[in-house]
VEXPA-883256 format. One record per residue (C-alpha): residue number from 1; chain; x, y, z; residue in one letter. Coordinates in steps of 0.05 Angstrom, whole numbers, plus 5000, padded with zeros to 4 digits. Each point is the difference from the previous one (the first is absolute). Layout:
% VEXPA-883256
R num cadena   c1   c2   c3 residuo
R NUM      A    X    Y    Z       A
...
***
This chain:
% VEXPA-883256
R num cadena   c1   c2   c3 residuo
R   1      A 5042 5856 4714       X
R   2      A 4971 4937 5024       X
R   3      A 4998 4973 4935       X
R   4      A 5080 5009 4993       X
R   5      A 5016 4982 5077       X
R   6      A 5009 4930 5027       X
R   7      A 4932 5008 5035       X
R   8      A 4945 5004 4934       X
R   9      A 5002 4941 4976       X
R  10      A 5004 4962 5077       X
R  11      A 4936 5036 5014       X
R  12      A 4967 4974 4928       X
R  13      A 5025 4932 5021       X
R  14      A 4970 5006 5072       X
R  15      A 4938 5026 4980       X
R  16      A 4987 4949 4957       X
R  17      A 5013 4943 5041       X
R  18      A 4964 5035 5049       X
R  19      A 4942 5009 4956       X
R  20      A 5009 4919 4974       X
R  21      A 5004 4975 5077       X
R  22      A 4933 5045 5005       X
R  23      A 4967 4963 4944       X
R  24      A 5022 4926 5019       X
R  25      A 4972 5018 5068       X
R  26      A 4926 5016 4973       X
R  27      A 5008 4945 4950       X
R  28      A 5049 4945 5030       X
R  29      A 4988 4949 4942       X
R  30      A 5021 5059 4953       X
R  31      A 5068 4988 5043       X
R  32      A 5011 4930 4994       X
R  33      A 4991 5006 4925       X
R  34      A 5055 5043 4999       X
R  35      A 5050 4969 5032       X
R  36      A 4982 4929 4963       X
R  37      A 5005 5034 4942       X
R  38      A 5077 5029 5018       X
R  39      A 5009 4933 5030       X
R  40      A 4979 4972 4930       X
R  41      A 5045 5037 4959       X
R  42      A 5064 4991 5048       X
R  43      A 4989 4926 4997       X
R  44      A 4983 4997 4928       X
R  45      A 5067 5031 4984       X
R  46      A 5042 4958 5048       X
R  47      A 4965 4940 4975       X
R  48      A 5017 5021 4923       X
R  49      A 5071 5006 5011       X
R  50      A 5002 4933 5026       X
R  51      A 4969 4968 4946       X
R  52      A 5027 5033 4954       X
R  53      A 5078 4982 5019       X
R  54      A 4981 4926 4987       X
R  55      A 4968 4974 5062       X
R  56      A 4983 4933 4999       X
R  57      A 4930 4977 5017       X
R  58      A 4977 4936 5028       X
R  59      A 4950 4960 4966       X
R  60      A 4930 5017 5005       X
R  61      A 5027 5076 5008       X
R  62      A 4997 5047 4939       X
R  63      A 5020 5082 4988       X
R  64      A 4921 5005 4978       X
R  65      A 4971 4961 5066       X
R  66      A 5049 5042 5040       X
R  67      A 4969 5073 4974       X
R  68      A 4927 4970 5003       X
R  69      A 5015 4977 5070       X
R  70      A 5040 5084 5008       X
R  71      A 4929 5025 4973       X
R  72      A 4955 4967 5042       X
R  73      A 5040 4989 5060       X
R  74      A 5055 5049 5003       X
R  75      A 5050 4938 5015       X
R  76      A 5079 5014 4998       X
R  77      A 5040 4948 4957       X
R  78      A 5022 4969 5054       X
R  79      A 4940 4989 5036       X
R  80      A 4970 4972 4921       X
R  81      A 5059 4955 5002       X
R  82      A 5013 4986 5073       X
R  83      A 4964 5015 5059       X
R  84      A 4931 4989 4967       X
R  85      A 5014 4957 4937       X
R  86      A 4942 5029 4968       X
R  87      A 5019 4968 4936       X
R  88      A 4980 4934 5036       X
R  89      A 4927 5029 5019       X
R  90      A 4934 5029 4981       X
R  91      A 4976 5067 4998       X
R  92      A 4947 4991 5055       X
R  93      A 5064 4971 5038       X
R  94      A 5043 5049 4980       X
R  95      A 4944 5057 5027       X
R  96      A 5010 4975 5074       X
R  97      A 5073 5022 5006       X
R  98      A 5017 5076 5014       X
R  99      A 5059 5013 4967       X
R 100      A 5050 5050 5040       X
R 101      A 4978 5059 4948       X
R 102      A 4924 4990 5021       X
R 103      A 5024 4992 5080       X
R 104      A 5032 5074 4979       X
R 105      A 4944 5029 4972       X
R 106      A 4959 4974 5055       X
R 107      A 5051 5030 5043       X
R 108      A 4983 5064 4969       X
R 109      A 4937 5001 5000       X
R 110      A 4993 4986 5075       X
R 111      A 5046 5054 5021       X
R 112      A 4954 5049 4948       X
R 113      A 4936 4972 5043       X
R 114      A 5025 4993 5077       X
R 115      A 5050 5058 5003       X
R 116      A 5006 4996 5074       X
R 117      A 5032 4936 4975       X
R 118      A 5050 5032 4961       X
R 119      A 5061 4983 5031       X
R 120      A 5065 4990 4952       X
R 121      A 5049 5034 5043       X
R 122      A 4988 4947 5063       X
R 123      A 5020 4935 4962       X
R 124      A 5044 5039 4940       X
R 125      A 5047 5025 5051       X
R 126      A 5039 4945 5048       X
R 127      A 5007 5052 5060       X
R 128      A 4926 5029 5007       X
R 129      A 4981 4915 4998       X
R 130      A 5045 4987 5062       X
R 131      A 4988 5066 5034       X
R 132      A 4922 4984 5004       X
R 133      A 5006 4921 5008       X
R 134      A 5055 5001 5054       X
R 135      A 4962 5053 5038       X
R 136      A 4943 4962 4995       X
R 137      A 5033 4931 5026       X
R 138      A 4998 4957 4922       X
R 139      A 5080 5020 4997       X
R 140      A 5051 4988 5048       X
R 141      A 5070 4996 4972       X
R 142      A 5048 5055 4996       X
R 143      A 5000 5039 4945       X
R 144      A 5021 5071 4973       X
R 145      A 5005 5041 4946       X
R 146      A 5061 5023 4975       X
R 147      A 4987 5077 4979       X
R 148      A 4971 5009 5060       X
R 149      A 5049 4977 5045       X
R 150      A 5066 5015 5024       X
R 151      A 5067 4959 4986       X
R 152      A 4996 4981 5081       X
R 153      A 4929 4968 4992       X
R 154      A 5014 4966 4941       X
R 155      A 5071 4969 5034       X
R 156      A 4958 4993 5060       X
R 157      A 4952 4949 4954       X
R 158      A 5048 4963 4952       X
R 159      A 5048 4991 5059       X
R 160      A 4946 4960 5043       X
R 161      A 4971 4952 4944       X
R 162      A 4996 4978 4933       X
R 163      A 4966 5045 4952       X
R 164      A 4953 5008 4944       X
R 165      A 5014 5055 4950       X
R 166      A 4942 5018 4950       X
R 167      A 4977 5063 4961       X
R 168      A 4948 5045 5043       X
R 169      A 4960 4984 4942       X
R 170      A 5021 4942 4963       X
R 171      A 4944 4951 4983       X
R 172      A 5020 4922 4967       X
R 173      A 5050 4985 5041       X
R 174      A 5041 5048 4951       X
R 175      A 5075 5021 5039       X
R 176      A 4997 4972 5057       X
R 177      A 5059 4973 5037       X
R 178      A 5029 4978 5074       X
R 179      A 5045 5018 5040       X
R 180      A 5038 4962 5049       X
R 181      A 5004 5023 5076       X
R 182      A 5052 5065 4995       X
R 183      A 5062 4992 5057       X
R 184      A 5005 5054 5043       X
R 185      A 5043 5054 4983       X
R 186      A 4997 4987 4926       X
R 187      A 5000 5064 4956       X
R 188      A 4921 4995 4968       X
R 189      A 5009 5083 4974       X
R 190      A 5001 4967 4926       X
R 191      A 4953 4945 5009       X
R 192      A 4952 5051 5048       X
R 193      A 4997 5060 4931       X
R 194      A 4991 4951 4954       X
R 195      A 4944 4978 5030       X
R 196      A 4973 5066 5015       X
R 197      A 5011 5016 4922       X
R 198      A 4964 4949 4990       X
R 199      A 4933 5008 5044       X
R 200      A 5007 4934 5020       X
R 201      A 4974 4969 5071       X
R 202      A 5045 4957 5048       X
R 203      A 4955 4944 5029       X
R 204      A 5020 4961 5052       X
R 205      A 5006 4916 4961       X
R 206      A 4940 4967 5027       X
R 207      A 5001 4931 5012       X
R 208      A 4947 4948 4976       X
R 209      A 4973 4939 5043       X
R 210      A 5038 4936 4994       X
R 211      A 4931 4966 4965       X
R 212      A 5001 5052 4941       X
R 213      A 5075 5017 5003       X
R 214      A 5014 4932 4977       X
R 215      A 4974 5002 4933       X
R 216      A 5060 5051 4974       X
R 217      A 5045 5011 5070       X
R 218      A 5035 5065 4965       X
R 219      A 4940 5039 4969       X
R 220      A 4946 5026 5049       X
R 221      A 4944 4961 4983       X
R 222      A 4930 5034 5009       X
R 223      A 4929 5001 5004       X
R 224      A 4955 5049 4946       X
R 225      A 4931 5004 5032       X
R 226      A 4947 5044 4970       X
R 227      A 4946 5037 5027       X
R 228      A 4949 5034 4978       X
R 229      A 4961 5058 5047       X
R 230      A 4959 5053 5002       X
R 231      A 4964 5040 5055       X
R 232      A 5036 4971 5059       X
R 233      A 4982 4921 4968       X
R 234      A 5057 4956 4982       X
R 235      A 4992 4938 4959       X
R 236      A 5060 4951 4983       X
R 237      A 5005 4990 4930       X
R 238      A 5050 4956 4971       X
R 239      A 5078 4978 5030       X
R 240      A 5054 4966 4974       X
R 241      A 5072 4984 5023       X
R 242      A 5065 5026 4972       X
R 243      A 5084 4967 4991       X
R 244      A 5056 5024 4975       X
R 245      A 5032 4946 4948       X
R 246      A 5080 4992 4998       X
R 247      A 5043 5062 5039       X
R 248      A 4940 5048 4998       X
R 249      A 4993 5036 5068       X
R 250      A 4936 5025 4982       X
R 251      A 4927 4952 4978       X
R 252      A 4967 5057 4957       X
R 253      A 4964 4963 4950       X
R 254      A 5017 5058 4947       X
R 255      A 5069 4991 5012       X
R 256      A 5001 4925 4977       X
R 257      A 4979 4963 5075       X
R 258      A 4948 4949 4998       X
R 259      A 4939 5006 5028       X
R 260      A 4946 4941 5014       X
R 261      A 4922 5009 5026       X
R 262      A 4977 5002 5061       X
R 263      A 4929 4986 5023       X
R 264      A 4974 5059 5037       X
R 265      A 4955 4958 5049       X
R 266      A 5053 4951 5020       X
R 267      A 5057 5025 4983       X
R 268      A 5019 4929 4965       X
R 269      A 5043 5017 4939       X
R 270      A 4958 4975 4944       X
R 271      A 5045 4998 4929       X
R 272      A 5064 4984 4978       X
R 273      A 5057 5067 4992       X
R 274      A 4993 5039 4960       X
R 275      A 5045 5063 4961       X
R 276      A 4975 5050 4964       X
R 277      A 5029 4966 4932       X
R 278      A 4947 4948 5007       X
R 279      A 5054 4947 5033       X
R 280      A 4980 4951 5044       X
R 281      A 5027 4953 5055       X
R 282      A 4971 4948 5051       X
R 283      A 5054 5025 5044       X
R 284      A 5055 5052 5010       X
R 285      A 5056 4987 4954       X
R 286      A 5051 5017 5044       X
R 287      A 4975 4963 5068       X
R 288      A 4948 4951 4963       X
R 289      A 4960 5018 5056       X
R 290      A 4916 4974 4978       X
R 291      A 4965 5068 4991       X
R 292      A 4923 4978 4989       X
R 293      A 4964 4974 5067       X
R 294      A 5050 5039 5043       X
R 295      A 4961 5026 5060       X
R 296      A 5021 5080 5018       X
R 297      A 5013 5011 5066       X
R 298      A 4956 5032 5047       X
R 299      A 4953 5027 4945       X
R 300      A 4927 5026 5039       X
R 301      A 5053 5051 5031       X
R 302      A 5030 5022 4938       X
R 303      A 4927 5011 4978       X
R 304      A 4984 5036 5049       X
R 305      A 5066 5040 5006       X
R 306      A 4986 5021 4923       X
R 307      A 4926 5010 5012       X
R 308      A 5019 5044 5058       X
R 309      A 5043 5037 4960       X
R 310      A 4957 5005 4939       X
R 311      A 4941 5039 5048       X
R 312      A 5045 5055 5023       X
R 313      A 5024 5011 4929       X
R 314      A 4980 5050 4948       X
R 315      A 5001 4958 4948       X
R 316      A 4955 4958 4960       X
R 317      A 5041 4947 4973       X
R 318      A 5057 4980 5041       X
R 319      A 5056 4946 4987       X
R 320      A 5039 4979 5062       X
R 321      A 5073 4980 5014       X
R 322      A 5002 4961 5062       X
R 323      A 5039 4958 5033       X
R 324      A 5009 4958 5058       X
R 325      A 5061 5008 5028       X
R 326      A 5051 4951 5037       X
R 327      A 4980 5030 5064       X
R 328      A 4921 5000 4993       X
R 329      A 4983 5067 4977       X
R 330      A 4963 5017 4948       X
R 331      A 5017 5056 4960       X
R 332      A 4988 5046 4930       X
R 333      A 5057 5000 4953       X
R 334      A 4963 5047 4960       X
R 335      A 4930 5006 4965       X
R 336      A 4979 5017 4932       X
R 337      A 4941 5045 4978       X
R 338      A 4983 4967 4939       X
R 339      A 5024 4936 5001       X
R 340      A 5003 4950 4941       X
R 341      A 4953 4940 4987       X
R 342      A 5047 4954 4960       X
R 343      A 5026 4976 5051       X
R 344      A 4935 4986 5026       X
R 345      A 4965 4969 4937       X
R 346      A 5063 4963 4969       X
R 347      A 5016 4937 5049       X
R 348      A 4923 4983 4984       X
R 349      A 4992 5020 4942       X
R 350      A 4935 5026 5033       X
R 351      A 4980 5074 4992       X
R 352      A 4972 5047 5060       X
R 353      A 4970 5056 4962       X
R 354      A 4926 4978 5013       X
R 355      A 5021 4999 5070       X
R 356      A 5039 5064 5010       X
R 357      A 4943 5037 4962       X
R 358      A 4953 4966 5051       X
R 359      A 5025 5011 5061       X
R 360      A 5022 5070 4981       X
R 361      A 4925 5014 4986       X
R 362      A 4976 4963 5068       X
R 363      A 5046 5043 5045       X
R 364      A 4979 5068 4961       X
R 365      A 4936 4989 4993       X
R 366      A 5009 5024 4919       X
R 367      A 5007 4960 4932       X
R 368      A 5064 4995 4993       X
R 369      A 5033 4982 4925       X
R 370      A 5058 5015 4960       X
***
């Protein structure tokens, strides 16, 4: 009967992840093998049907290079052609970048190791993020989410600011939109079930500092700051600063913002902007504010504000979304479990997979490769 029910082949399915998740956590390297492969294959085939419809390649750049550079570093197209412009550089170069299918692998394989440090749920899902972060003081705007709240709270909100409304668990600055401050009395009932249908949190608009804000005045502009902890140690790993460009509202790199280097002792930006198409600019095209020597504000507190953070977190590698708002606060947008190096390595063209693998195996005390 099982075999014919709905239930038989769930339970083959569960028992043999349950039985793989068993394996990768007696033989984590066994892990990350398998999800570089997967990663392999998905970016082998994206990368095919882009060559293959005719796209153009810059010179130096060839469709053999790019599948040498696929086999030995697992690098998308795009990071070939332009985050990395490995077409422009040597293997041994080449071999100090982690490519964003290695950083998921990795990803993997840590989570198969430390499962105490297993912890999806806390960064995939908008709501459990602010729950935890407000109650523990990183978070202080309004905020609510819409199936869990009634048409009064939700007027209540949109009727007393301006309002940011994004999928519960949306990730790339994908769907997200504003919404102005609601007049009293207005009927919501259509606005209020649509966004219950669609899972979506209602965050109160936060507003940037004047310093930061005046890069791109309409998009919030913010800092990414990664960490990287492990038994109640923090270390600061890497930062760099994030615009919207033209009418975007929002500076997610993914999403087409530029994004430009920061220095992580000084918090001096140190390149020009950047976007994830390889474009660059001395300053913002819109304001043509200077971007490279600009000095972030109040920096040895967003350290240790992200720090802080990063040792009461069960997480390993932690990207933060902070911001320093118009009235002095600091405060989490969000944070992201695994977040991506590219925007890390690519203003420098300098690669931080010697270093993550180091201080990964300094703070666990265990060689740690991919």
């Amino acid at each position: 009967m099982d075999k014919a029910g709905p239930t038989g082949p769930t339970r083959r399915n569960d028992m043999k992840y349950n039985l793989a998740r068993s394996v990768f956590r007696l033989f984590p390297q066994f892990a990350a093998r398998y999800s570089l492969r997967k990663e392999y294959r998905i970016t082998r085939d994206e990368a095919v049907k882009s060559l293959d419809a005719g796209l153009a390649l810059p010179d130096g750049a060839t469709r053999e290079d790019y599948f040498k550079a696929l086999e030995s570093n697992t690098v998308s197209l795009s990071e070939y052609l332009h985050q990395y412009q490995f077409y422009n550089k040597t293997q041994q170069e080449r071999d100090t970048f982690i490519s964003r299918a290695q950083n998921r692998a990795l990803s993997f394989k840590l989570r198969m190791m430390y499962p105490d440090y297993d912890n999806l749920l806390l960064f995939m899902n908008k709501e459990v993020f602010l729950e935890r972060y407000s109650r523990l003081g990183f978070c202080h705007r309004q905020w609510l989410y819409a199936p869990q709240a009634t048409l009064e709270q939700f007027t209540r909100l949109v009727c007393s600011t301006s309002c940011i409304i994004k999928p519960h668990d949306g990730s790339l600055g994908r769907n997200i939109s504003k919404l102005e401050r609601q007049q009293p009395g207005t009927d919501l009932k259509t606005l209020y079930d649509d966004c219950v249908a669609r899972r979506c949190m209602v965050e109160e608009c936060l507003v940037g500092c004047d310093e930061i804000q005046a890069f791109h005045p309409s998009s919030l502009n913010s800092i990414r700051f990664v960490t990287v902890a492990y038994g109640g140690r923090a270390v600061p790993f890497g930062a760099f600063v994030r615009m919207g460009i033209g009418d975007m509202i929002i500076d997610n790199a993914h999403a087409g913002g530029l994004y430009a280097q920061i220095n992580i002792d000084t918090g001096l930006i140190e390149s020009d902007g950047i976007t994830t198409d390889g474009a660059r600019c001395a300053e913002h095209p819109d304001t043509k504010i200077k971007i490279k020597g600009f000095q972030m504000p109040r920096w040895s507190e967003v350290v240790d504000f992200c720090t802080d953070a990063a040792r009461q977190t069960p997480n390993i590698i932690t990207g933060w979304d902070v911001v320093i708002t118009r009235d002095g606060q600091l405060e989490f947008v969000e944070a992201n479990q695994r977040p991506d190096f590219d925007v890390m390595q690519s203003p420098l063209q300098i690669g931080v997979k010697k270093k993550l693998l180091d201080t990964l195996s300094d703070l666990t005390g265990r060689r740690i490769t991919i």
